[in-house]
N, CA, C and O atoms as CSV, one atom per row, in Angstrom:
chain,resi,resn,atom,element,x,y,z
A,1,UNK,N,N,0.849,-1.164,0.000
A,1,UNK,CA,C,0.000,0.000,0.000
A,1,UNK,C,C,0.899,1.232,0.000
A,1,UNK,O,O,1.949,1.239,0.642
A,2,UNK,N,N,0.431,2.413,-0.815
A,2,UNK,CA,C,1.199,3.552,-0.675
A,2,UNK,C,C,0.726,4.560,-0.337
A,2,UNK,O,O,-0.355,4.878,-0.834
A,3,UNK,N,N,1.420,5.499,0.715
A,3,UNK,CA,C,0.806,5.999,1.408
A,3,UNK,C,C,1.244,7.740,1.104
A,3,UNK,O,O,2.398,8.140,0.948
A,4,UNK,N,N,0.107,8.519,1.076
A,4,UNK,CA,C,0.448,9.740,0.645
A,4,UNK,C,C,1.163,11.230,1.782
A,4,UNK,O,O,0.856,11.249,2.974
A,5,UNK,N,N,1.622,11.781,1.480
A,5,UNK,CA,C,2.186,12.575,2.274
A,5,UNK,C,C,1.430,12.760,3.313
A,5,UNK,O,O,1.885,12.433,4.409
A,6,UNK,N,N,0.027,13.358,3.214
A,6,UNK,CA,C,-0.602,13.677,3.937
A,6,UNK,C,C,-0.737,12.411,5.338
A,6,UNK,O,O,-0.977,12.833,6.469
A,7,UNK,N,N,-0.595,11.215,5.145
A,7,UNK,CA,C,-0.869,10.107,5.920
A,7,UNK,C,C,0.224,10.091,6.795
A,7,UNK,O,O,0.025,9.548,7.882
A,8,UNK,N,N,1.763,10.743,6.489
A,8,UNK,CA,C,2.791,10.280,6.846
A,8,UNK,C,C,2.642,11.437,7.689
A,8,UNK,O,O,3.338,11.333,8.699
A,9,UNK,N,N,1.876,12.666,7.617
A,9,UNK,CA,C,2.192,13.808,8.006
A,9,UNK,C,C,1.138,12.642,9.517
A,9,UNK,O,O,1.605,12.045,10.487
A,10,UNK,N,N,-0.214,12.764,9.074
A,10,UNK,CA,C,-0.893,12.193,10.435
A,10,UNK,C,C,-0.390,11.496,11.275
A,10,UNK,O,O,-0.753,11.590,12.448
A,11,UNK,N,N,0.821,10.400,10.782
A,11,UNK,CA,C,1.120,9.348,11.603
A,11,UNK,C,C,2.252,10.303,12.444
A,11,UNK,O,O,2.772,9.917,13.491
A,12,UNK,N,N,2.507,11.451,11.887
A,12,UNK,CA,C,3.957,12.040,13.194
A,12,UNK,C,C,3.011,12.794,14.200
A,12,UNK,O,O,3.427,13.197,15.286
A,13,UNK,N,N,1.628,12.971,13.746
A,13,UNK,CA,C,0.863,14.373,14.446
A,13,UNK,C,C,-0.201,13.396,15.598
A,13,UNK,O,O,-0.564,13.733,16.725
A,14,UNK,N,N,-0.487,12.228,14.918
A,14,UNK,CA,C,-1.811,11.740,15.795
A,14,UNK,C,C,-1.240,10.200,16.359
A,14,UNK,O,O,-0.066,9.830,16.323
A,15,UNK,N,N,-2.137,9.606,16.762
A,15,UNK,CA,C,-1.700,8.398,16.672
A,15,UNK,C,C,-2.133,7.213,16.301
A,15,UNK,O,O,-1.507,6.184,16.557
A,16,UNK,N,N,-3.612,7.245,15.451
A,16,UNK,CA,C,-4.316,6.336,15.010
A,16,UNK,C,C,-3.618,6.143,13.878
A,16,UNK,O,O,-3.468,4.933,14.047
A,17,UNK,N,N,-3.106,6.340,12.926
A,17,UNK,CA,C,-2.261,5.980,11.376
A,17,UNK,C,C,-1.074,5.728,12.504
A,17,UNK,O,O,-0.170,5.701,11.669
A,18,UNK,N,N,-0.655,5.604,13.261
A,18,UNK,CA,C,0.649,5.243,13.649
A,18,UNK,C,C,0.636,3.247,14.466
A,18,UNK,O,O,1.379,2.272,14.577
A,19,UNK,N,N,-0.573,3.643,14.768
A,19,UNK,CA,C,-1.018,2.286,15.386
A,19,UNK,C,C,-1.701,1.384,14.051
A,19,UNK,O,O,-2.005,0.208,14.249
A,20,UNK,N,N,-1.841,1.789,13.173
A,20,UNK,CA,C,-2.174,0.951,11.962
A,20,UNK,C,C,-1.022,0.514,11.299
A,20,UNK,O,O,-0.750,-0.671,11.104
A,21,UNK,N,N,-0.292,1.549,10.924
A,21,UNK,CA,C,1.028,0.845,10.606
A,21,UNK,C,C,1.472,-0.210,11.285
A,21,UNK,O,O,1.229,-1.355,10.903
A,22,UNK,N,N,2.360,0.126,12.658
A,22,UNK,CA,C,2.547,-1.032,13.569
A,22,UNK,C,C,1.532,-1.826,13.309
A,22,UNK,O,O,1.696,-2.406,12.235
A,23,UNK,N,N,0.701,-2.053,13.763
A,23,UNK,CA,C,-0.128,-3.457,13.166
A,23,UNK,C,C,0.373,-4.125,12.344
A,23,UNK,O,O,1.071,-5.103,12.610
A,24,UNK,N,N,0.112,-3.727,11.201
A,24,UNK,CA,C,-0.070,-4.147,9.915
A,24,UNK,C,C,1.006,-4.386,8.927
A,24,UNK,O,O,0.986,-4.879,7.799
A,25,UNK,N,N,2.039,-3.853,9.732
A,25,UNK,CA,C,3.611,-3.671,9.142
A,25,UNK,C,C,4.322,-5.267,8.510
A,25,UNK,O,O,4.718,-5.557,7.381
A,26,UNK,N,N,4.253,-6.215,10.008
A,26,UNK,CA,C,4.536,-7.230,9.264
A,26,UNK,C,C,4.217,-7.900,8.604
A,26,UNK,O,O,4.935,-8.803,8.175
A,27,UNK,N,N,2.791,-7.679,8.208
A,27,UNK,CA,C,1.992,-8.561,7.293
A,27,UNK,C,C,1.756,-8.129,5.884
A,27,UNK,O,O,1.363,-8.732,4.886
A,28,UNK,N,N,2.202,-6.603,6.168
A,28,UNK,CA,C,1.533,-6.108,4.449
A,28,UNK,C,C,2.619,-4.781,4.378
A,28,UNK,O,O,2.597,-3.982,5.315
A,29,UNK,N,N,3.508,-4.585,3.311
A,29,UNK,CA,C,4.013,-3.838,2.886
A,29,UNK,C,C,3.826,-2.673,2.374
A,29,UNK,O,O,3.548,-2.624,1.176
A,30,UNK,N,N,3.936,-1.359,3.196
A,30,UNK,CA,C,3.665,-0.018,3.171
A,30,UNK,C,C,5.162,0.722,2.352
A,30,UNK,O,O,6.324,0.315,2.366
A,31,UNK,N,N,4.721,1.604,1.865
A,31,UNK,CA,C,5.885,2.286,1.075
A,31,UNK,C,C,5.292,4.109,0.751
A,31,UNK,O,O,4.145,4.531,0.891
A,32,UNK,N,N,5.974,4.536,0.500
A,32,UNK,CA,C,5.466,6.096,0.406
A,32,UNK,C,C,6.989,6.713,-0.792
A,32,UNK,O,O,8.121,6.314,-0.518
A,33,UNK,N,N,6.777,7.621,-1.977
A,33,UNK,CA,C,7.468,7.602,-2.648
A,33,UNK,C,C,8.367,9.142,-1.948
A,33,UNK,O,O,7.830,10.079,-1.357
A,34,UNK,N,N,9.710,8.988,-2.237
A,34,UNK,CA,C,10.735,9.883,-1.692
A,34,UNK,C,C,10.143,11.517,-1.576
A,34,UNK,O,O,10.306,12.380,-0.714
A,35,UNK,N,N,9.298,11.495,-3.011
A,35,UNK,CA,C,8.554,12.838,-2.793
A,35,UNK,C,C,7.351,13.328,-1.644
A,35,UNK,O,O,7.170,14.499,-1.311
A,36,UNK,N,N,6.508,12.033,-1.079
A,36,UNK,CA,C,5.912,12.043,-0.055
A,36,UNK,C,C,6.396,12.616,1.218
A,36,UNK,O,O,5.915,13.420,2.017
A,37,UNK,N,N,8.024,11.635,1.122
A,37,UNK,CA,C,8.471,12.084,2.351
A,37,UNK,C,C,9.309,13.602,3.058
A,37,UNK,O,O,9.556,14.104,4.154
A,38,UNK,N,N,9.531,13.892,1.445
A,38,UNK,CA,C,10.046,15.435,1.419
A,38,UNK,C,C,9.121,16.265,1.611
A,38,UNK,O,O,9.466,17.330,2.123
A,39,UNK,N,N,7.585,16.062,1.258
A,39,UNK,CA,C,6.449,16.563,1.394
A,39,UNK,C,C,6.383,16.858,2.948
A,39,UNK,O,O,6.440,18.025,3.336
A,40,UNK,N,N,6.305,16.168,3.534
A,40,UNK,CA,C,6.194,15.654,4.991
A,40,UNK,C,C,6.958,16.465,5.947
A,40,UNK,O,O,6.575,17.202,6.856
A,41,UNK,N,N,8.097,16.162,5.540
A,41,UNK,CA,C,9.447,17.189,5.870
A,41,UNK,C,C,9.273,18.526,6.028
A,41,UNK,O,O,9.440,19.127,7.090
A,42,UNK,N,N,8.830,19.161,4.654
A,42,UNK,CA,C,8.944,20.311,4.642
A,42,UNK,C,C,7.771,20.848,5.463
A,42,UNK,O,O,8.181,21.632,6.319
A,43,UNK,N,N,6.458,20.684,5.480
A,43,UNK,CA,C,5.147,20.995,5.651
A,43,UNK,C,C,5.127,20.396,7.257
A,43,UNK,O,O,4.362,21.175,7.827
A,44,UNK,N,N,5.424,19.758,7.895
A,44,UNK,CA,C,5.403,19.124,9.464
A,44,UNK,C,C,6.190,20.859,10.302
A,44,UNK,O,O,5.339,21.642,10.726
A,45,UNK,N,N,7.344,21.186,10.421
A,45,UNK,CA,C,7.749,22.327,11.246
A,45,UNK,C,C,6.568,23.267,11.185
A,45,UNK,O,O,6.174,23.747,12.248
A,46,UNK,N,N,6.013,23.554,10.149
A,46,UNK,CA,C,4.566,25.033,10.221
A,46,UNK,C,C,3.811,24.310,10.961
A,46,UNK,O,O,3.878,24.612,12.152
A,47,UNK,N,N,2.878,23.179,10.616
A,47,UNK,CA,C,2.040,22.287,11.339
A,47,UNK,C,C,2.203,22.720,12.854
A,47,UNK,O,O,1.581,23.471,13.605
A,48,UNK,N,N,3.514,21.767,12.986
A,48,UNK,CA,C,4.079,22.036,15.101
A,48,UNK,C,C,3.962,22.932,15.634
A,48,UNK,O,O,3.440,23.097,16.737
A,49,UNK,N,N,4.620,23.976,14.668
A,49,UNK,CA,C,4.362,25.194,15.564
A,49,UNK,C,C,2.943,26.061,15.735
A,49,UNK,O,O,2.747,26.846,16.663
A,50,UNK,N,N,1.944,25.757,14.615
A,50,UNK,CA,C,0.876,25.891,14.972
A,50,UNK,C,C,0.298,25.383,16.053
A,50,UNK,O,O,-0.494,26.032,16.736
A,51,UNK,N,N,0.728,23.882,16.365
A,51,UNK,CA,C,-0.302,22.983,17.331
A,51,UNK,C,C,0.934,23.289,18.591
A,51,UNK,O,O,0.858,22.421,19.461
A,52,UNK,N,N,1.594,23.908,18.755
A,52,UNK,CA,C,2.580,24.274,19.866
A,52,UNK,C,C,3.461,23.103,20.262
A,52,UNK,O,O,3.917,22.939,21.394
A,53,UNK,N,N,3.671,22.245,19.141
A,53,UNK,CA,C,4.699,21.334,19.561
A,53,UNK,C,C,6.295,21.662,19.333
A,53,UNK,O,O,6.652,22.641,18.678
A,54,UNK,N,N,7.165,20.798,19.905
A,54,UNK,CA,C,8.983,21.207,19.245
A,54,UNK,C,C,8.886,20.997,17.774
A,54,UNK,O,O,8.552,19.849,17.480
A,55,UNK,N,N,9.022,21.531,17.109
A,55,UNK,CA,C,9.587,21.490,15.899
A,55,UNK,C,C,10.315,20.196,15.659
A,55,UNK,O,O,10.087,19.390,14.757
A,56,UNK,N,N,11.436,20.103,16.824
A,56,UNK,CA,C,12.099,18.756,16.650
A,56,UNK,C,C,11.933,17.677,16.501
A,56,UNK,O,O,12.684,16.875,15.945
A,57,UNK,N,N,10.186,17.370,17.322
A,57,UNK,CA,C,9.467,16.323,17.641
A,57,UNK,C,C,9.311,15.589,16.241
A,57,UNK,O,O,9.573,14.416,15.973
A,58,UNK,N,N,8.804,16.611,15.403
A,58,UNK,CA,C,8.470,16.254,14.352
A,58,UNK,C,C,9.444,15.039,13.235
A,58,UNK,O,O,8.847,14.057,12.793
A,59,UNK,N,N,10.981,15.277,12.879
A,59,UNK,CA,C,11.824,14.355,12.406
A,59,UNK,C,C,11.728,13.558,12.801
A,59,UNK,O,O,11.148,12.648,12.207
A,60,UNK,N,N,12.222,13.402,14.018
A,60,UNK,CA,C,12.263,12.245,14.729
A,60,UNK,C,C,11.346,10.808,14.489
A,60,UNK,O,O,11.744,9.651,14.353
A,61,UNK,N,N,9.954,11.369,14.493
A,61,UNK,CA,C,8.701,10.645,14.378
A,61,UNK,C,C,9.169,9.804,13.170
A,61,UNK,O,O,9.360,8.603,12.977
A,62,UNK,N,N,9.313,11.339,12.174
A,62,UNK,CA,C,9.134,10.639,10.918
A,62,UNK,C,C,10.140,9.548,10.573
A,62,UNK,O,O,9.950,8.666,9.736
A,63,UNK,N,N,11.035,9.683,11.181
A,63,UNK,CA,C,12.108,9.110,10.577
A,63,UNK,C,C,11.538,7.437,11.658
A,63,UNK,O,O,11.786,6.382,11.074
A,64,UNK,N,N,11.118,7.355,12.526
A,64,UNK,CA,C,10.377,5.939,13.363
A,64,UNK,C,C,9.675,5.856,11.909
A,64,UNK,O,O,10.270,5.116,11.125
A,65,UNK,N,N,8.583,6.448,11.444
A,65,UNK,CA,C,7.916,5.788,10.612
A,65,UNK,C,C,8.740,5.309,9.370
A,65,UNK,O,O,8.515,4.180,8.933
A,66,UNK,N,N,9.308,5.788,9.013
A,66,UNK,CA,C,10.455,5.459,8.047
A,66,UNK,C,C,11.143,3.622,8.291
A,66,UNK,O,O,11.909,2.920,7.631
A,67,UNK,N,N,10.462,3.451,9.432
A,67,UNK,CA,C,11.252,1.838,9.799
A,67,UNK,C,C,9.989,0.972,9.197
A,67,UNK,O,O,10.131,-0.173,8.768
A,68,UNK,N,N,8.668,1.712,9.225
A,68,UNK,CA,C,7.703,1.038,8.928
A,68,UNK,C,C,6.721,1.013,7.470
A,68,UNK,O,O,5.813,0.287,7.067
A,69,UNK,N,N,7.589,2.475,6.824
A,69,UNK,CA,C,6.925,2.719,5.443
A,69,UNK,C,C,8.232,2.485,4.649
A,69,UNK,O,O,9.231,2.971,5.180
A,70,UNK,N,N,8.406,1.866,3.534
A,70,UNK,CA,C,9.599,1.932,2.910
A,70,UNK,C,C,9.467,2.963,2.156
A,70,UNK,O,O,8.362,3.242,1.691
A,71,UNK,N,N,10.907,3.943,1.822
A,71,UNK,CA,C,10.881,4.932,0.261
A,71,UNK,C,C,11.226,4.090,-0.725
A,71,UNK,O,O,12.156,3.286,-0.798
A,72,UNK,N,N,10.436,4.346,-1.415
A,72,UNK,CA,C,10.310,4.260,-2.969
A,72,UNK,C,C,11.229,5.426,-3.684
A,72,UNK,O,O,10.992,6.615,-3.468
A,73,UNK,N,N,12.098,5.077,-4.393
A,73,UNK,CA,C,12.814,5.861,-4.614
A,73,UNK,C,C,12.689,6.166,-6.752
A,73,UNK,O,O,12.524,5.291,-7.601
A,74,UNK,N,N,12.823,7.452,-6.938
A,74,UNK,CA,C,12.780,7.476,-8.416
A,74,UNK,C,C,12.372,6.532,-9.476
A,74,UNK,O,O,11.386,6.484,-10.211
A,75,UNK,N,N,13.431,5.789,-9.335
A,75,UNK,CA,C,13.788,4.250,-9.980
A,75,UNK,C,C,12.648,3.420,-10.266
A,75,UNK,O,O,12.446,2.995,-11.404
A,76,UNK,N,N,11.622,3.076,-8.945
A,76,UNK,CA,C,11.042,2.451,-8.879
A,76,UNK,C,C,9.576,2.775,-10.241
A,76,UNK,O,O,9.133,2.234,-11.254
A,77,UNK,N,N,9.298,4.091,-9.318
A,77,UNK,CA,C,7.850,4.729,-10.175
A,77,UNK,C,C,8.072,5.107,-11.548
A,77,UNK,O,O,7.716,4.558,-12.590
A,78,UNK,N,N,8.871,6.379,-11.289
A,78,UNK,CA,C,9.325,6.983,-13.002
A,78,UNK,C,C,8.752,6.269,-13.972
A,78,UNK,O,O,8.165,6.888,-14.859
A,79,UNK,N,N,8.801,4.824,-14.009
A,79,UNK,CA,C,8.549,4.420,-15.678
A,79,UNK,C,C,6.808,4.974,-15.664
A,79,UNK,O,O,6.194,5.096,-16.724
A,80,UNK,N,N,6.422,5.153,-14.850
A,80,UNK,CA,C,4.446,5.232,-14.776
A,80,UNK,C,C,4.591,6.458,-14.506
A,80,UNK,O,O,3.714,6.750,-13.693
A,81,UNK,N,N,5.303,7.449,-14.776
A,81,UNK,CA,C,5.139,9.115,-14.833
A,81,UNK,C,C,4.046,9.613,-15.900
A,81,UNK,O,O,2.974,10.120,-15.569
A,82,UNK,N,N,4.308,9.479,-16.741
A,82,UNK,CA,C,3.172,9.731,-17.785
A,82,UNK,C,C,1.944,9.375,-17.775
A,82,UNK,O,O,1.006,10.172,-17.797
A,83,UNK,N,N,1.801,7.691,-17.729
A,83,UNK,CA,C,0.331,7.708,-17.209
A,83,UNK,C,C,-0.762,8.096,-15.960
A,83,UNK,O,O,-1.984,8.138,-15.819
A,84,UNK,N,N,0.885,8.444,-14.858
A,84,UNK,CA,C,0.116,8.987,-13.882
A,84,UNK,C,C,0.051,10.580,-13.626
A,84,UNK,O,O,-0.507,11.185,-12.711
A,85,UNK,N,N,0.810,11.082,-14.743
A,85,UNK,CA,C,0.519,12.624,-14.894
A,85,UNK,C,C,-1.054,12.704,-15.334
A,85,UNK,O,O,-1.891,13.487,-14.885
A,86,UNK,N,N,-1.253,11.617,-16.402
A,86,UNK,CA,C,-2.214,11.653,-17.715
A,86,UNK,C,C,-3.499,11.655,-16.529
A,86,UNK,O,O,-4.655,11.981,-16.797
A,87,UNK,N,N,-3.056,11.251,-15.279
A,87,UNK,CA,C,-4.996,10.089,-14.795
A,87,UNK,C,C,-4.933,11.796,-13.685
A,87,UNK,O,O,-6.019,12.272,-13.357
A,88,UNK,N,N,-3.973,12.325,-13.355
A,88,UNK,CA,C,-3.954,13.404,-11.918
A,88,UNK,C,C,-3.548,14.790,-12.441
A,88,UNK,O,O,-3.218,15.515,-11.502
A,89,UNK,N,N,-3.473,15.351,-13.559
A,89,UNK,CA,C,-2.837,16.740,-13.653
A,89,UNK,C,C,-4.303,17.231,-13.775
A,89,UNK,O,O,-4.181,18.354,-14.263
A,90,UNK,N,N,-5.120,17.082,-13.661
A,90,UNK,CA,C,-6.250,18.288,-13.163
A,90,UNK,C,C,-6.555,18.729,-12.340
A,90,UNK,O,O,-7.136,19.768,-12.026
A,91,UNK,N,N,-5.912,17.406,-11.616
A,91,UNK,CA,C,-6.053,17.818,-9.440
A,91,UNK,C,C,-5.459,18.556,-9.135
A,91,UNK,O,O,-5.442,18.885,-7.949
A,92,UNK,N,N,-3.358,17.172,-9.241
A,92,UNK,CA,C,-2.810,17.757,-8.535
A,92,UNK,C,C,-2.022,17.252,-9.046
A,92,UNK,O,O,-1.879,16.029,-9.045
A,93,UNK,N,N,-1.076,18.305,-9.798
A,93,UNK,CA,C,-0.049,17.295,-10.874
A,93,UNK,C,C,1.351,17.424,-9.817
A,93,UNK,O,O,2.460,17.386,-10.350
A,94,UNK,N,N,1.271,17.538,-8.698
A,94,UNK,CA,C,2.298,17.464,-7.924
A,94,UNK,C,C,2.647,16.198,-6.980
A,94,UNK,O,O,3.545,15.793,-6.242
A,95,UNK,N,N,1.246,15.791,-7.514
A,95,UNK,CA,C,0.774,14.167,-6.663
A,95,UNK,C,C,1.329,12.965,-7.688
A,95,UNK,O,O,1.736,12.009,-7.028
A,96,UNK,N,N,1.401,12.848,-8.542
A,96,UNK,CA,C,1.882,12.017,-9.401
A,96,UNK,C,C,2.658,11.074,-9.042
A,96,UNK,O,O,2.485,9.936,-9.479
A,97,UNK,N,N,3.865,11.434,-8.000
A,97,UNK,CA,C,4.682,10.552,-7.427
A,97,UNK,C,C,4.048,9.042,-7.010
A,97,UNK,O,O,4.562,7.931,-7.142
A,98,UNK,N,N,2.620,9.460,-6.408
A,98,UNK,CA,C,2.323,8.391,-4.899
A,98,UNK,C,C,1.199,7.846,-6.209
A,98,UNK,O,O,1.095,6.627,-6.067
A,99,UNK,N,N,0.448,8.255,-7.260
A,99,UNK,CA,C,-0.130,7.464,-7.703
A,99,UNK,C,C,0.812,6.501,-8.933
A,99,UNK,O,O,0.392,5.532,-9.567
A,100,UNK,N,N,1.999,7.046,-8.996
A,100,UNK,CA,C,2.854,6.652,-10.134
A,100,UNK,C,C,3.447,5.208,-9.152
A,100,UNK,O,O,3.606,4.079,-9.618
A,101,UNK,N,N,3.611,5.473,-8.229
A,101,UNK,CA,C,4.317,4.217,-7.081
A,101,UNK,C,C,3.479,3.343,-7.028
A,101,UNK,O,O,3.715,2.170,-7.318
A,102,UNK,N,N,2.244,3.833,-6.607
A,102,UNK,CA,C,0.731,2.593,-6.736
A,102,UNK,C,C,0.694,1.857,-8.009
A,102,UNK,O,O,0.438,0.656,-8.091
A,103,UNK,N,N,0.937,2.567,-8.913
A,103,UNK,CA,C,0.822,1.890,-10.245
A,103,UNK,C,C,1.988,0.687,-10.748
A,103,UNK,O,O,1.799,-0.221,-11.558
A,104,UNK,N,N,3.295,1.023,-9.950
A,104,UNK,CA,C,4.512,0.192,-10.501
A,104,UNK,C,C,4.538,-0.804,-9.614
A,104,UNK,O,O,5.283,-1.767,-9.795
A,105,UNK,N,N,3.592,-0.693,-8.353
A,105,UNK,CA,C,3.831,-1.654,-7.205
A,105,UNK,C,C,2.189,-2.834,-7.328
A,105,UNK,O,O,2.146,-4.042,-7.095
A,106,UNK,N,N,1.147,-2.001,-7.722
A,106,UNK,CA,C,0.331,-2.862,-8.470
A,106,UNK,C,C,-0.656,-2.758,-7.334
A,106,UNK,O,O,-1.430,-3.710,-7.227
A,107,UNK,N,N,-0.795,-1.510,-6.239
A,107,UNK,CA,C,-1.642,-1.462,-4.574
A,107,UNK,C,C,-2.526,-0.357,-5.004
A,107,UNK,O,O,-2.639,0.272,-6.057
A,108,UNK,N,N,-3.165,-0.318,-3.761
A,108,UNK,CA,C,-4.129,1.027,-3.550
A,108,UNK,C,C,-3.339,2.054,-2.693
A,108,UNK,O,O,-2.512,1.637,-1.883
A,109,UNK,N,N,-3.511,3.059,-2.808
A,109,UNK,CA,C,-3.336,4.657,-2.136
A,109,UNK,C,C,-3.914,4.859,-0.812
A,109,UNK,O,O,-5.131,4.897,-0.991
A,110,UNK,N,N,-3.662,5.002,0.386
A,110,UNK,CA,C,-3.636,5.134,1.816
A,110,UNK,C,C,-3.749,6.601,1.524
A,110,UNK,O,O,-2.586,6.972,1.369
A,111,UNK,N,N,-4.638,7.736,1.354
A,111,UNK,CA,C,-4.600,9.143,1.614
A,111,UNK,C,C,-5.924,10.041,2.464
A,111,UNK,O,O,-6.885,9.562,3.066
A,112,UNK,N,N,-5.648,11.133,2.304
A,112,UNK,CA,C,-6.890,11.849,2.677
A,112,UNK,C,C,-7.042,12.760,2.229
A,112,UNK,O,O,-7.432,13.789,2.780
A,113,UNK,N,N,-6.622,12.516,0.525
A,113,UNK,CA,C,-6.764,13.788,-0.589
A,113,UNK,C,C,-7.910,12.869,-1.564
A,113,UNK,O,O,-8.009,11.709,-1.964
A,114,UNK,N,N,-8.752,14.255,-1.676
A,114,UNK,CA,C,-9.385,13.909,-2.719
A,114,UNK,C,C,-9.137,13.550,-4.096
A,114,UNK,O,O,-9.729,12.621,-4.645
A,115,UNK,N,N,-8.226,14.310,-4.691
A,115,UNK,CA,C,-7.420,14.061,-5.587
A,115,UNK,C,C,-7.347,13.191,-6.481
A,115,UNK,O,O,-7.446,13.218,-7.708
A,116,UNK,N,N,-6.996,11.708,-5.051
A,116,UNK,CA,C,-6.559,10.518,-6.142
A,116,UNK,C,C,-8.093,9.808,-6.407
A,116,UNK,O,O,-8.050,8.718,-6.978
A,117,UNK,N,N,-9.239,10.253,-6.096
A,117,UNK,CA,C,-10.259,9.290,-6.536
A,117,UNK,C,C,-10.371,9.582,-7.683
A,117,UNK,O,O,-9.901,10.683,-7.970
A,118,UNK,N,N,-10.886,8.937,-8.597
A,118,UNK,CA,C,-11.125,8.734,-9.634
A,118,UNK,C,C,-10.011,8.541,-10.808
A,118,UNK,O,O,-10.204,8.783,-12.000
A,119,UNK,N,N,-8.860,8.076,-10.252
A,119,UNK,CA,C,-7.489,7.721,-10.852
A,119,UNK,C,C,-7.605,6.670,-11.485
A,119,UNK,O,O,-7.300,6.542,-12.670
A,120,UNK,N,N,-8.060,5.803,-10.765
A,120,UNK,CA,C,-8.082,4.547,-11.838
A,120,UNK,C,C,-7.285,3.405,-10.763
A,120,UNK,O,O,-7.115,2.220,-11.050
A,121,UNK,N,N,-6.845,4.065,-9.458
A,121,UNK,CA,C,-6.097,2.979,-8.263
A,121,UNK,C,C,-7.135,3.016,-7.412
A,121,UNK,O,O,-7.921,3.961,-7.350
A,122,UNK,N,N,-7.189,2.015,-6.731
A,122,UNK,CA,C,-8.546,1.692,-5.254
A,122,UNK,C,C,-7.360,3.067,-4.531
A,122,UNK,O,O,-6.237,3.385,-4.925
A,123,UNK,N,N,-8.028,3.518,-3.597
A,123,UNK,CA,C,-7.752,4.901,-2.640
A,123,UNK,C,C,-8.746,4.115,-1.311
A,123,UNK,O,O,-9.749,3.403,-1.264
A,124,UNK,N,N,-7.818,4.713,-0.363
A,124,UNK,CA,C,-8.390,3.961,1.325
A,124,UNK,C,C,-8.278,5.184,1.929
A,124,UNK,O,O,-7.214,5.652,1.526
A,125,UNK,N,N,-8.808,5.959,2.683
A,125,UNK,CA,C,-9.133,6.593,4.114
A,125,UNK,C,C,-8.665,5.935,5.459
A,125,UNK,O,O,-8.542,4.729,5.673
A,126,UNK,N,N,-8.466,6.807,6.182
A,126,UNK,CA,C,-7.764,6.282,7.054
A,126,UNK,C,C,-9.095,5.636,8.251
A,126,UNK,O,O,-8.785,4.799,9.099
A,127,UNK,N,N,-10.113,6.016,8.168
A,127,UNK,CA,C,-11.645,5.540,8.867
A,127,UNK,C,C,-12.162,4.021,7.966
A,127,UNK,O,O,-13.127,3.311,8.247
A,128,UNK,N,N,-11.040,3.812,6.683
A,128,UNK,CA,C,-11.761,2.399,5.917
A,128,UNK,C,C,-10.743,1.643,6.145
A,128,UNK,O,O,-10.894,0.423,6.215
A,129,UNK,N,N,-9.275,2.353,6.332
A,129,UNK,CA,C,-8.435,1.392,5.422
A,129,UNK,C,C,-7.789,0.156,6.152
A,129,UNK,O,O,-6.822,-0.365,5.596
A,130,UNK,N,N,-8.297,-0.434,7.520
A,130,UNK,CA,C,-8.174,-1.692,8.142
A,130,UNK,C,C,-9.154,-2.509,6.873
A,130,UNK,O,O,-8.672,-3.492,6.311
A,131,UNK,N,N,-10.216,-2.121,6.589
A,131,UNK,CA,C,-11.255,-3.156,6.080
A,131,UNK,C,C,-10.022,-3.551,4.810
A,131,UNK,O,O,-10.323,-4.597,4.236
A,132,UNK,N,N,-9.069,-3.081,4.429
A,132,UNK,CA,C,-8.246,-3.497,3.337
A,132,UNK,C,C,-7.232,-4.122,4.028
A,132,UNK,O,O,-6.831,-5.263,3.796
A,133,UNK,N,N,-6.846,-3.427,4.820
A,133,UNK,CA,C,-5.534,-4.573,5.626
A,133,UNK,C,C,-5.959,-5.699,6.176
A,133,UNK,O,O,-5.230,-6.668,5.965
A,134,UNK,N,N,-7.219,-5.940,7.023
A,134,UNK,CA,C,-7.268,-7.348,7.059
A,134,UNK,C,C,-7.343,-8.031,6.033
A,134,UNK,O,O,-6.865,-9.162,6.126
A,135,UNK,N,N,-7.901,-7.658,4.812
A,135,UNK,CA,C,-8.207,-8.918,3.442
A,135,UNK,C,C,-6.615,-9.048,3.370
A,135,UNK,O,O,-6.042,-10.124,3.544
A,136,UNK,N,N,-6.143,-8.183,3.173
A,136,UNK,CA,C,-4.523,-8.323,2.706
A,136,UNK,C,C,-3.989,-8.875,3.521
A,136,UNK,O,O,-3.697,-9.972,3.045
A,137,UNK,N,N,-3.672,-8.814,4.454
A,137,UNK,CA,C,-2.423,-9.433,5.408
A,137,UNK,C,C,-3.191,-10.803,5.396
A,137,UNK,O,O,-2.539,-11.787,5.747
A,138,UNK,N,N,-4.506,-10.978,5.030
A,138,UNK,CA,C,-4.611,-12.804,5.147
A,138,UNK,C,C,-4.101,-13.479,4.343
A,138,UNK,O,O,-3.775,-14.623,4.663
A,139,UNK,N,N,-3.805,-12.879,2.724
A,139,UNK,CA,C,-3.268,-13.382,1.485
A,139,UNK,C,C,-2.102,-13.459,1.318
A,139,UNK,O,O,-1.658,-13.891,0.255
């Protein structure tokens, strides 16, 4: 499953996407593409300091989740750039990464952007997306 910035951002801020991962980690393979995680990066310090947390808190997290989401790196997606520009540049042609990764890895999208519906990949919410990890981790 690949998981979009926004998810990676929840799992450093809350703790329900953080307790799904753990779960589900050894049974079913999570990944988020390098651009997700730069996403994450950059956009988490404004977040903190809005919600009055350390700034610092924030890496740290991410980089724990980092034991539990793999990066996907260039290599992997790139060849599905085009078709996944072709299915998302009306949304959000900046998203391309995480539906281009779904596409080379052959999963559904873990987000809470509207965006990727109607792409042409199954898309999970974070209020659905156990009902997908249990089918999966049984197979």
């Amino acid at each position: 499953m690949v998981l979009d910035a926004n998810i990676l951002i929840r799992g450093v801020l809350g703790v329900k996407v953080f307790q799904v991962l753990s779960k589900y980690a050894e049974r079913v393979d999570f990944a988020a593409p390098d651009t997700a995680y730069q996403e994450a990066k950059e956009r988490l310090p404004g977040i903190l300091q809005l919600r009055g947390v350390r700034a610092t808190q924030g890496p740290v997290t991410l980089e724990t989740l980092s034991q539990l989401v793999n990066t996907d790196e260039p290599e992997t997606y790139s060849p599905f750039e085009t078709i996944a520009r072709q299915r998302i540049e009306r949304r959000d042609a900046d998203d391309w990464p995480v539906l281009a990764a779904a596409l080379a890895l052959g999963c559904p999208i873990w987000t809470e952007d509207k965006d990727f519906f109607g792409c042409g990949v199954a898309t999970w919410t974070t209020d659905r997306v156990e009902l997908y990890l249990e089918d999966a981790s049984r197979g």
